[in-house]
Every structure is written in structure tokens, then in C-alpha cells.
N, C-alpha and C positions, 0 to 999 in steps of 0.2 A: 217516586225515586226508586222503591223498592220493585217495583213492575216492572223495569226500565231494567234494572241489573239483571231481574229474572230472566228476562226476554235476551239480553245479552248472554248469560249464562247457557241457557237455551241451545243458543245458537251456535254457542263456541263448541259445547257438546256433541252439536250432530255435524259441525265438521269433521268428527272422527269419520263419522261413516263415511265421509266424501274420502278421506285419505287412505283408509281399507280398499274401498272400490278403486280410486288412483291406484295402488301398489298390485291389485289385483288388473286392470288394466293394463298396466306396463308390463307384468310379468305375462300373461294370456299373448296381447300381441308379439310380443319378442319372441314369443315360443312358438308363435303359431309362421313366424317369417318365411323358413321354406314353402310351405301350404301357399302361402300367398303368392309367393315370386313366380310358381308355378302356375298358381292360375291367371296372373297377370301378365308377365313375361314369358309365356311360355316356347317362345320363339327364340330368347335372349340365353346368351351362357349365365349358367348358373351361379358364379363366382360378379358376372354384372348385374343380373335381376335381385341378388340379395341384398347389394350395393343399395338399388332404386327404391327396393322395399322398404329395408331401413329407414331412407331417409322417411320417404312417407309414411312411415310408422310414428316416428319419431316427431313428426311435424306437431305431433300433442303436444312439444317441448319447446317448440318453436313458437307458436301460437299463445302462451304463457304469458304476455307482457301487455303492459296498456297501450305501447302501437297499434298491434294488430288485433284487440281486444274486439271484434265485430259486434258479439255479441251486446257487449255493455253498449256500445253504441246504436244500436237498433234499441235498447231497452230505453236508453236516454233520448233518443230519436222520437219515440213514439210513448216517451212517456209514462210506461208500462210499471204499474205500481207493485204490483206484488208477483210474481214465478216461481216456481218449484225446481229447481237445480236438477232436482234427479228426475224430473220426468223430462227436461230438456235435454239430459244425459241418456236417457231411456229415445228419445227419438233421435238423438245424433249416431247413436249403435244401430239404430235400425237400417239409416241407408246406406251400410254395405250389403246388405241384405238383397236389397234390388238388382245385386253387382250380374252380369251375363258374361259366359266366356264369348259369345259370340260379340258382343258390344266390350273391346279391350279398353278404347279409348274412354267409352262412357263411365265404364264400369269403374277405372282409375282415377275418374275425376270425382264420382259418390264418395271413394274411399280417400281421398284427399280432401275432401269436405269433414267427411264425417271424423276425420284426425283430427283438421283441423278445431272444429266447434268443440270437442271433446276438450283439448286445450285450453279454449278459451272457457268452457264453463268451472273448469276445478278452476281457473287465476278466480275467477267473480266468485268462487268461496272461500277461497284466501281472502280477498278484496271486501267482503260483507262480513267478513269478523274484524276488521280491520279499518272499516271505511272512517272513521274516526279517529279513534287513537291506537295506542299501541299495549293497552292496560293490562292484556291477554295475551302481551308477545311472547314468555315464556313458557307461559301454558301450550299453548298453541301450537309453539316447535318445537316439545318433548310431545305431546300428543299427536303429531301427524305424522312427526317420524316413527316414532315406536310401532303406530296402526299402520304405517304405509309399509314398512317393514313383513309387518304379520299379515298384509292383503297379498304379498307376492309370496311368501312361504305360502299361505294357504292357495295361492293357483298354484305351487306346484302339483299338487292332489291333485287339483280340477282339469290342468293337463292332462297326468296320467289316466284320469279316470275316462275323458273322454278320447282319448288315444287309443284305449283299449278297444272301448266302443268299435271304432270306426277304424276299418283297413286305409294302408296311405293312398290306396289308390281313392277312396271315398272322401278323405280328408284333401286332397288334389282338387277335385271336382268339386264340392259342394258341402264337407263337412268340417272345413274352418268356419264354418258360418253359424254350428253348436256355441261355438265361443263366443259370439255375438249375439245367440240367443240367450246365452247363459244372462247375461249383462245386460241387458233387457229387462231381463226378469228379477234379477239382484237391484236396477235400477229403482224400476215403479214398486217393487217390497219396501226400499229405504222410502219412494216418494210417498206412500200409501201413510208408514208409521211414523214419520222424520217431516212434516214440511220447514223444509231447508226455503226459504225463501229469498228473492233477492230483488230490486226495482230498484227506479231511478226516484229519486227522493230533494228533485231538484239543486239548483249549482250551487256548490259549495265553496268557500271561501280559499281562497291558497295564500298562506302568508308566506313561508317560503319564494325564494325565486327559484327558475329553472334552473338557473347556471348552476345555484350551489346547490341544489338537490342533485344535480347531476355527478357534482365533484365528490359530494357526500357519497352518495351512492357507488362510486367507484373506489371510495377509499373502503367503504365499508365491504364491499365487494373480493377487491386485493389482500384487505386483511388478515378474510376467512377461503382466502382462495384452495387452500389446500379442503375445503367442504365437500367439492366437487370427486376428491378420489374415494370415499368410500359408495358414491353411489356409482359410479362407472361398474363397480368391481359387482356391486350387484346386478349390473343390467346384463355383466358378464353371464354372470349366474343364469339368472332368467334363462339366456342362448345357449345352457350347458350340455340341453337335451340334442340339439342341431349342430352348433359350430363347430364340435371337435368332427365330426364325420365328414365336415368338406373344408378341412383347415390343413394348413400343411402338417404332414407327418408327424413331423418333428415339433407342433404345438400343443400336442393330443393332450398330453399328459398336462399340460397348465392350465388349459381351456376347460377341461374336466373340476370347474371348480362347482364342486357339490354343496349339499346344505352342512354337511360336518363345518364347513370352512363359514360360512351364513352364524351357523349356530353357536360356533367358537367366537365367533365379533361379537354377538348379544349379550356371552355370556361375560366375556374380558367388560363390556362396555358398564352392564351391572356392579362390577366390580371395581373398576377404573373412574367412574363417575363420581363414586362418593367420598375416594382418595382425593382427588382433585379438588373438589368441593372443600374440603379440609385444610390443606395445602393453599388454597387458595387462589384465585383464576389467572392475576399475573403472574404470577410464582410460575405455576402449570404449565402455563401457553408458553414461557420462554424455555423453560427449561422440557416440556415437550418438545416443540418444533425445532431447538438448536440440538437437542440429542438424535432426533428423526433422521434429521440432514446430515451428521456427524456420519451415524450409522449406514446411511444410505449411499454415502459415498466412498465410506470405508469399504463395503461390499462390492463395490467396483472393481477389486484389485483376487475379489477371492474367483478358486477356479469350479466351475459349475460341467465338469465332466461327469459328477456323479450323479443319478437319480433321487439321490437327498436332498440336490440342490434345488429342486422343482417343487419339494414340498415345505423344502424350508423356506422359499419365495411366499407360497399362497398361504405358509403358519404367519410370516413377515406382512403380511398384507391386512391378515386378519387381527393383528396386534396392531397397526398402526392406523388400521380402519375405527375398533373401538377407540384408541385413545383420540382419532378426531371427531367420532362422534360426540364422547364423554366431553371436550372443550367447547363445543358449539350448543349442548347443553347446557354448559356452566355459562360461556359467553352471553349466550341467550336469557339466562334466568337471569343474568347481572345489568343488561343492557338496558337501557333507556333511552330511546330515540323520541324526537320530536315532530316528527312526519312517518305515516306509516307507508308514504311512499317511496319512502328510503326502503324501509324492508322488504317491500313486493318488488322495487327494480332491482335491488342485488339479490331475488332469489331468481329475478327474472334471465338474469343474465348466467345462474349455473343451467339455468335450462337449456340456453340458446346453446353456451358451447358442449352441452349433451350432447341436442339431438347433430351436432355436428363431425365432434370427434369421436362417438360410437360407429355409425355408419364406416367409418373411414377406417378405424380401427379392425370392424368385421374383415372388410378388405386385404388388409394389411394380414391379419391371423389366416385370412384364407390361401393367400398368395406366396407368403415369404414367414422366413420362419423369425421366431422371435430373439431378440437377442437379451438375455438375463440380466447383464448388465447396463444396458443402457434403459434397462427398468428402472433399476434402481439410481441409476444416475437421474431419469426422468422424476421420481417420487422427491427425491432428495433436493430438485431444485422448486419443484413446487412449493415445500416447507420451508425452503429457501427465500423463497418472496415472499411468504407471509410473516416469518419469522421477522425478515427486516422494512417489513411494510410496517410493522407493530414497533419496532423497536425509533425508526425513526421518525413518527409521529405520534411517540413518547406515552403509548400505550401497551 
């Protein structure tokens, strides 16, 4: 018994490092976007090949769910008892490597692969801390957030440092492909000292039915819908190096969201956490999200001619970032689910509409200029549904 918990403990453990390498991931490809569009599209406007890159970056997010989980099913398919995560992670970074600017078509389809698998091997370590119950679910989502958090602060370093390196014309041709080696090597390190393991462990019983895991899952989903805006605001970040230099004019300044604004949300979040915790989680959650929406709609009416008003957006963004990360904390350490396939399909679905409404977003900031208020109208209805997603199924 006491083996058992060890080997669980274990395990729960070096998901950390999967979430560091995740945050590190996310934040490298997003910053490496133009590099890419260029060498892939390089025939297409710039303002569309960023468009196409995105999504295929993003398809890491898409690939997230137990539909298109490929992976687990080759694993279940052929039976395969034990794997190393991170050296299947280490060989799914390798094949953009092979990418030729002369072979466009080929070269696009490696790197749509190699998104995709990417995708699918962090869900199977969520999914193998998990495949059981849900005993670690609070552990688990204050430690993969905090580490996924701290792997994209620390690629910003690993950007710059290899930015400097390499001229853009080198980074165009052939030296996005450092950041792929980098990840490689960060991979088979963690494989080498971490085996993360994962196999198929034959069929396991569902006592649940589909319908109402599904209902469940969507309720739970709706609930914490508002989950989804503090990481958008980061994948902002990520694009902070690239986006504001081929974005409209007039989005410069918001788009410019630096780590001051990253470091202010960690630090409110540390802060805001323990109040809440005190106060107590229903207390919290209603009187957060009906004040959020109060707020966010009240600022509909204020006038944003001045330059203050762009900072007191991204100061508003970073306050309301920590306080939903601080509730999804509290919600999470309170919660108790009875299938933990409830909680991997409602993490599965902030994925889906990531890798959906980023891309489109990029677009949007590139093309047309932003309008202030219909931000905060947009934020305001978000807390809006989960505020009375909560309140009318009397949680």
C-alpha cells in the first residue's frame, strides 16, 4: 500500500517538469511565429501566413482531448506497457527538424505532426496522474499552473538569448530550428533523470454513462468559463516580442504587454489567494465574479482618449487575471469529482477554444484596431455566465 502511494507521489511530482517544458513550449513556439510563417509561407502575405501559422502552432491545443488522443491509442492498440513521455516528446520536436524550404508542402505536414503528437503526449500526463481518481486534483492544478507559468517566463531568456545569437535573416532560414534543438535537449535531460512513464494497463471499467459525463462536464466547464481569460492574456505576452510590429498602429501600445504586467498577476495572485481561502470559496466566487461584471461594464461608458487608459486596461487585466487564477485555486483544492474524466474533458475544451480564438485574435490585432470598450464589455460577459452558471445550479 505504502509502494503504491510512493510510486503515485512520484509521478505526481515529475508532472511538474512536463508543465515547465509545456509553458516553455508554448511560450518558444509563439515567439518564434514570424520565423516560421516565413519560412513556410513565404510566398503568402504576411498578415495571412501568421494567420496559418498560428493555427498550426496551436494545434498542440487542439490535440489535447481523448478524441484525437492518437497517441494513447497506438499505446492501447499495441499494448505497450511502459514509455517515457519525455523522450516521445524529445522525438516529436525532432521532426521539424527535417523541415526543407524547398519541400513547402512536406515540410508543413512534419510540422503539423509534430504539433500535433506534442498535444497529445502532455494530455497522457495529465491523463497517467489521473487515470484513476482524482486524489491529486488539487495538488496538481496549483502545481502545473504555478510551473507552466514559470516555463514561459523562463523562455523569455531563452528567446532573447538565442535572438541575439542569430541575425533575422539566419533565424528566417534555418535558425528557428535552435529552439527546437533547445527542446530536445531539455526533453531527453528530464527523460534521462524523471522517467515519467505511461502504457496501457488494460480496459478499465466506466461506471458513469457518456450522456452524463458529458452534461457534467459541460456544466463544469460553463462554470469556470471565465479560466480561459488569464491564459489568453498570457499567450498575448508570449507574441509581445512580434505582434505589436505588424499590428495596427493604434494597438502598439496594448499589445506591448510585457513581464511587469506577467509579474504583477503572480504577485496580486500570492496575495489574493490566501484572502479568499479565508473568506471562503462561495463567499469569493460570487462576490468576485458579480463585482468583475459590475465593473467591467461600468467601464463601458468611461472615455479612453487618454494614454492612461491603455495602462489602466492591461493594470485591470492583471488584477482580474490573479483573482481568477486565486478561485480556480480555491475551487480546485475544494472540489471533488467522481470521474477524472470530468476534469481532463473541461480542461480539454479551454484548450480547443485557445488554439481557436488566439489565431483569429492575432488577425484581428493585425488588421483593425482594437476597440477598449468592447474589451471590457467582452470580459464582463464572460464573468457573466459563470457568475449565473454558479448561481443557478445552486453552487
Amino acid at each position: 500500500m505504502k509502494a503504491n502511494q510512493k510510486s503515485d507521489n512520484i509521478k505526481f511530482t515529475k508532472v511538474v517538469y512536463v508543465a515547465f517544458l509545456d509553458g516553455l513550449d508554448v511560450f518558444l513556439n509563439l515567439s518564434i511565429i514570424t520565423f516560421l510563417s516565413i519560412f513556410f509561407f513565404s510566398n503568402l502575405d504576411s498578415r495571412l501566413s501568421i494567420l496559418l501559422t498560428s493555427f498550426i502552432i496551436l494545434m498542440s491545443f487542439l490535440s489535447r482531448n481523448e478524441v484525437l488522443d492518437i497517441c494513447g491509442k497506438i499505446l492501447k492498440k499495441f499494448e505497450i506497457k511502459r514509455v517515457n513521455i519525455f523522450y516521445l516528446l524529445a522525438i516529436s520536436y525532432a521532426i521539424p527538424l527535417f523541415s526543407n524550404s524547398s519541400l513547402t508542402y512536406l515540410s508543413l505536414v512534419l510540422l503539423m505532426i509534430s504539433r500535433f503528437f506534442v498535444g497529445n503526449l502532455f494530455y497522457l500526463a495529465k491523463k497517467s496522474v489521473f487515470k484513476d481518481n482524482l486524489k491529486n486534483e488539487s495538488g496538481f492544478f496549483v502545481k502545473y499552473t504555478i510551473t507552466f507559468s514559470i516555463g514561459m517566463i523562463v523562455g523569455t531568456f531563452f528567446y532573447l538569448f538565442f535572438n541575439d545569437i542569430f541575425s533575422n535573416s539566419q533565424m528566417n532560414d534555418w535558425g528557428w530550428k535552435s529552439f527546437y534543438f533547445f527542446l530536445i535537449l531539455l526533453s531527453l535531460i528530464f527523460g534521462f533523470f524523471f522517467n515519467f512513464y505511461y502504457g496501457f494497463e488494460g480496459v478499465t471499467s466506466e461506471n458513469t454513462e457518456s450522456s452524463l459525463v458529458m452534461k457534467e462536464t459541460n456544466s463544469l466547464f460553463i462554470k469556470n468559463f471565465s479560466s480561459i481569460f488569464p491564459f489568453y492574456f498570457f499567450f498575448i505576452y508570449s507574441c509581445s516580442e512580434w505582434l505589436p510590429k505588424f499590428s495596427n498602429p493604434n494597438n502598439m501600445q496594448f499589445l506591448d504587454y510585457n513581464m511587469l504586467y506577467i509579474l504583477l498577476t503572480v504577485i496580486l495572485t500570492i496575495f489574493t489567494y490566501p484572502l479568499f481561502k479565508l473568506i471562503g470559496n462561495k463567499r469569493s466566487k460570487s462576490f468576485i465574479l458579480l463585482s468583475i461584471t459590475v465593473i467591467s461594464f461600468a467601464a463601458f461608458f468611461f472615455d479612453y482618449s487618454s494614454s492612461y487608459s491603455i495602462n489602466f486596461l492591461k493594470f485591470y487585466i492583471s488584477l482580474v487575471s490573479s483573482f481568477v487564477i486565486s478561485l480556480n485555486l480555491l475551487n480546485n483544492n475544494q472540489r471533488v469529482l467522481s470521474n477524472s474524466k470530468l476534469y481532463l474533458d473541461s480542461i480539454s475544451l479551454y484548450f480547443l477554444i485557445l488554439s481557436v480564438i488566439t489565431p483569429i485574435s492575432f488577425y484581428y490585432f493585425i488588421n483593425f484596431s482594437i476597440s477598449y470598450d468592447i474589451v471590457y464589455v467582452i470580459i464582463g460577459l464572460i464573468f457573466l455566465v459563470s457568475f449565473l452558471s454558479g448561481k443557478y445550479s445552486g453552487k
